[in-house]
C-alpha positions as CSV (number, residue, x, y, z in Angstrom):
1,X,80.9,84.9,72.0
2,X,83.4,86.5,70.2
3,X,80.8,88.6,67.9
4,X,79.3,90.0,71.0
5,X,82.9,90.8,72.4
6,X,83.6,92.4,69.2
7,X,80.3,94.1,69.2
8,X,80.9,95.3,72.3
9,X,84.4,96.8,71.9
10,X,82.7,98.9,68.8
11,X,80.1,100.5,71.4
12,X,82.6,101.3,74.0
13,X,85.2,102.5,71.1
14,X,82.4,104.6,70.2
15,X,81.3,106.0,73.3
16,X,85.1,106.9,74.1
17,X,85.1,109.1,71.0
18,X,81.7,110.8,71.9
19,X,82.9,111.4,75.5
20,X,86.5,112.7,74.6
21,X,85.2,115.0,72.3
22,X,82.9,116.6,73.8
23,X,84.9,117.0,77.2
24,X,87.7,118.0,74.8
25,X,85.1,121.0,73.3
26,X,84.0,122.2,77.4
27,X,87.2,122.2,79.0
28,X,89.1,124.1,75.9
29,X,86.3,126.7,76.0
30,X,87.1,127.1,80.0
31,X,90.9,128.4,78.3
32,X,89.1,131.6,77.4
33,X,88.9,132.4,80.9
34,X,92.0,131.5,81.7
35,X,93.9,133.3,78.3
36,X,91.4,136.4,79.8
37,X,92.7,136.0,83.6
38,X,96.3,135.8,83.2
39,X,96.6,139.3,80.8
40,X,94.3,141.1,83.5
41,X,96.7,139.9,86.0
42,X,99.7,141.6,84.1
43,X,101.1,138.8,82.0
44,X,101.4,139.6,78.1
45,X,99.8,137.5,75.7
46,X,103.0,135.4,75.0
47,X,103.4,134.9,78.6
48,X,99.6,133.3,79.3
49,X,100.2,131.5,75.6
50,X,103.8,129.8,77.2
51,X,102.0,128.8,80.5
52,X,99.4,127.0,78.2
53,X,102.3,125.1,75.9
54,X,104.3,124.2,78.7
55,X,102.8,123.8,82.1
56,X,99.3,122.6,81.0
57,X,96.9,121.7,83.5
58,X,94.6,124.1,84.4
59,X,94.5,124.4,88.4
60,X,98.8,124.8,88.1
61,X,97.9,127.7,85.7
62,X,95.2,129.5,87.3
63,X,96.9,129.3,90.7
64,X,99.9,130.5,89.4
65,X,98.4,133.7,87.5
66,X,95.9,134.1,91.2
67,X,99.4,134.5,93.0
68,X,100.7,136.5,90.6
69,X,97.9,139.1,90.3
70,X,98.0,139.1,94.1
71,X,101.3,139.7,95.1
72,X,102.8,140.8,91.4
73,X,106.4,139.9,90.0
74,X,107.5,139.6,93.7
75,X,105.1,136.9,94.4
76,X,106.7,134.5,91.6
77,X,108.4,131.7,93.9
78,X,105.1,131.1,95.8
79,X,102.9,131.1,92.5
80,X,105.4,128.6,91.2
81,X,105.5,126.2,94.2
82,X,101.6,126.6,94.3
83,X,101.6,125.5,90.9
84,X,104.0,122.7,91.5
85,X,101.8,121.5,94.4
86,X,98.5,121.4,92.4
87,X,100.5,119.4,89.8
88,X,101.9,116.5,91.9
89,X,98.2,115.1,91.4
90,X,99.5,114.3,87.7
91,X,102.2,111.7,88.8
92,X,99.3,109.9,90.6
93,X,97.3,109.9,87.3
94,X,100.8,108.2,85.5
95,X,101.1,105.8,87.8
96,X,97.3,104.6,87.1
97,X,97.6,105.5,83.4
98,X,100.8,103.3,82.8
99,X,99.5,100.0,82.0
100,X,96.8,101.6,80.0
101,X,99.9,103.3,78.0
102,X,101.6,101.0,77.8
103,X,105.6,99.8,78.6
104,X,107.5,101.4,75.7
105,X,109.6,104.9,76.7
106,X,109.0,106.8,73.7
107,X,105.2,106.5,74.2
108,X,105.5,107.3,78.1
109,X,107.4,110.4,77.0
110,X,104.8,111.7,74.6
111,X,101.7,110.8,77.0
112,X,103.3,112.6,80.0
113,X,101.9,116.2,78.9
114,X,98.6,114.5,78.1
115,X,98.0,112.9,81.6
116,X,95.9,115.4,82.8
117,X,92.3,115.5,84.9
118,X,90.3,115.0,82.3
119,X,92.0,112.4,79.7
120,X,92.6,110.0,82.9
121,X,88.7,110.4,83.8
122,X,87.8,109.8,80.4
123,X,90.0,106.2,79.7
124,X,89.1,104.8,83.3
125,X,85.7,105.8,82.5
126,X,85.5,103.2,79.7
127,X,85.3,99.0,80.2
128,X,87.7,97.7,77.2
129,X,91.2,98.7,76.3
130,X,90.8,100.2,73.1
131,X,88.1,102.0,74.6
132,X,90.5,103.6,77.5
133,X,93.5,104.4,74.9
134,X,91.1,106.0,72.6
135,X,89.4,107.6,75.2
136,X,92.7,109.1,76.7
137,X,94.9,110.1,74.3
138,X,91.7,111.8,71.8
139,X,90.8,113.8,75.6
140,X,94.1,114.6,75.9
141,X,95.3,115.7,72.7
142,X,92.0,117.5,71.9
143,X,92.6,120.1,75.3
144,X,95.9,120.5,74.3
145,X,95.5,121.9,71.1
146,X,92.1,123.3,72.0
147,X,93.0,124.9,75.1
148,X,95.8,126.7,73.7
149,X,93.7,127.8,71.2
150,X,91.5,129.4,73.6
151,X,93.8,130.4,75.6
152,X,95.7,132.6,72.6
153,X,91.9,133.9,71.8
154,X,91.0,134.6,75.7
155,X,94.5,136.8,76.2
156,X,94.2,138.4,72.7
157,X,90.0,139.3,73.7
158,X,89.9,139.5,77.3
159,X,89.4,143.1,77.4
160,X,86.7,142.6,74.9
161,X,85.3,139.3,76.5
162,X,84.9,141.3,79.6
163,X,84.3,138.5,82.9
164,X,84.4,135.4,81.3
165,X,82.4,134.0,84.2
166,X,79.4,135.6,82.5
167,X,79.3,133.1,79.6
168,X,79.2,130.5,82.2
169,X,82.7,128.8,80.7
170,X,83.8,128.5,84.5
171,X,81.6,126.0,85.1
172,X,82.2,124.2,81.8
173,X,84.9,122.2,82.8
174,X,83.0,121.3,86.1
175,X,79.8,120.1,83.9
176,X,81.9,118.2,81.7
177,X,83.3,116.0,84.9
178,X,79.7,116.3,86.4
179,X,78.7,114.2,83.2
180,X,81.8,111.3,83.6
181,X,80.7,110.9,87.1
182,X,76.8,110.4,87.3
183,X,76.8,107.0,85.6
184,X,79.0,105.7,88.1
185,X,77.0,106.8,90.9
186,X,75.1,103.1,91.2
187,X,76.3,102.1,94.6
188,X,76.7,102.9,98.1
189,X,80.5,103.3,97.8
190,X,80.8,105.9,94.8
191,X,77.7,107.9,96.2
192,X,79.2,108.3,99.7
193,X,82.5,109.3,98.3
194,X,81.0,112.1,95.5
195,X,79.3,113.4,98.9
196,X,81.7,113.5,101.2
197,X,84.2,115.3,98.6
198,X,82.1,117.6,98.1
199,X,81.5,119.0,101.7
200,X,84.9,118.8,101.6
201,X,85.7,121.2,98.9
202,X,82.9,123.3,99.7
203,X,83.8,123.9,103.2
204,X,87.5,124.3,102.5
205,X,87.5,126.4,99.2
206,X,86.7,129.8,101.0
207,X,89.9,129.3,103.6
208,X,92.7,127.7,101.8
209,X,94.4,128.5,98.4
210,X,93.0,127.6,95.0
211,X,93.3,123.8,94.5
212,X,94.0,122.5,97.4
213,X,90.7,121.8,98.7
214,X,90.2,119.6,95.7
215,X,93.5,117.6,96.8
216,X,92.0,116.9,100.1
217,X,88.9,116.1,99.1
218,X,90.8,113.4,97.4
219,X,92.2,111.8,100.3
220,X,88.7,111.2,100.8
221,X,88.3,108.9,97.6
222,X,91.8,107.1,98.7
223,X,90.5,106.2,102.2
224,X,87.1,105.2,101.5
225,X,88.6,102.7,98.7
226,X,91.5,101.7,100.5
227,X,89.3,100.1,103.3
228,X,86.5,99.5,101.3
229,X,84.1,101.9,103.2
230,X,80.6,101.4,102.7
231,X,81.1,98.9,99.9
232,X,81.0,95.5,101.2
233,X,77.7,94.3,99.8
234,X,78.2,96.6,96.3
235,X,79.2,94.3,93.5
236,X,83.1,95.6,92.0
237,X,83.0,97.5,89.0
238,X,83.6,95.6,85.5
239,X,87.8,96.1,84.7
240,X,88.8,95.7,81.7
241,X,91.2,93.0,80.6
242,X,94.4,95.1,80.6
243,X,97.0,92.6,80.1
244,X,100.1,94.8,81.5
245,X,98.4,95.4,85.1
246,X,97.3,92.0,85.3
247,X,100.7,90.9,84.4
248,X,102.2,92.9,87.5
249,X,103.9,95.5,85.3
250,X,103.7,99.2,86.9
């Protein structure tokens, strides 16, 4: 029994490494558009490369730089409290992540700029603990350096680049979550959720501001799990063992 435990935290250990990478490699490439983006809407290159270093998480950033090319320098409070809204969304990813990351400060403090979309889709993605931490702080890490990467390279060749959307990196990112969430899509539950989000989204995205639609095509996802909707007869998904949320710890 313990062989095949072992065995088994290998594979997932493995598969966390696979998937972290190569959401790491299409979500960085997506930075090109946004390096690209924020010059074209008046921003110098060390002002798209400080976005990327500090505020990291890519709907904050390209809501802010969609303000700012809209309503110019003037327009900077409500670029920033856009931003700020889009990136409340990462406190609810901390609050899921923290057993994962365990209870010491220091650590907390270095995962905070890492808790992003992606590396929080990646760990819960996985079934053993070593699996998740691998699997969040590689996806994490891996945007962070890649994405400001890009980002320097997008802002330095945007007006060589031309539209980024012609290479097809904005739908990078989108591919790269498409992949996470098709083997999940076994039951009732998870399959009337992905739909309903999705009318959501599509239905709000052409009348409300970058970002938001995707919020509220969350609240979808909280109330269908929160009572369970359509998900009586599905069997739960496999947890992992994680010893600090089953000891009650936030």
């Amino acid at each position: 029994m313990d062989e095949a435990a072992d065995v088994n935290d290998e594979a997932d250990a493995r598969a966390a490494w696979r998937e972290a990478v190569g959401v790491a490699l299409a979500t960085s490439a997506y930075g090109v558009s946004f390096g690209a983006l924020a010059v074209a809407s008046g921003l110098d290159v060390w002002q798209a490369c400080v976005l990327s270093l500090l505020m990291f998480t890519g709907g904050s950033q390209f809501a802010f730089v969609g303000v700012v090319a809209a309503g110019g320098v003037a327009a900077a409070p409500s670029a920033v409290a856009s931003a700020a809204l889009l990136g409340v969304r990462n406190v609810a990813y901390g609050m899921r992540m923290s057993p994962i990351i365990g209870r010491r400060l220091a650590t907390r403090l270095t995962a905070a700029p890492f808790t992003i979309d992606e590396s929080t889709a990646v760990s819960l993605a996985r079934e053993t603990p070593r699996a998740r931490t691998i699997g969040f702080w590689v996806t994490g890490i891996g945007i962070y350096v890649g994405w400001n990467l890009s980002t320097l390279a997008g802002a330095l060749l945007g007006d060589v680049l031309g539209d980024p959307r012609a290479y097809g990196l904005d739908a990078a990112a989108a591919a790269a979550f498409l992949a996470l969430l098709w083997p999940r899509l076994r039951h009732r539950q998870p399959i009337a959720v992905g739909i309903a989000a999705a009318v959501v989204a599509t239905l709000l995205t052409p009348v409300l501001m970058p970002g938001i639609p995707v919020l509220l095509a969350a609240v979808v996802a909280v109330v269908v799990g929160w009572f369970n909707l359509l998900g009586r007869d599905d069997r739960p998904p496999r947890e992992p063992a994680d010893a600090p949320e089953r000891e009650g710890l936030p």
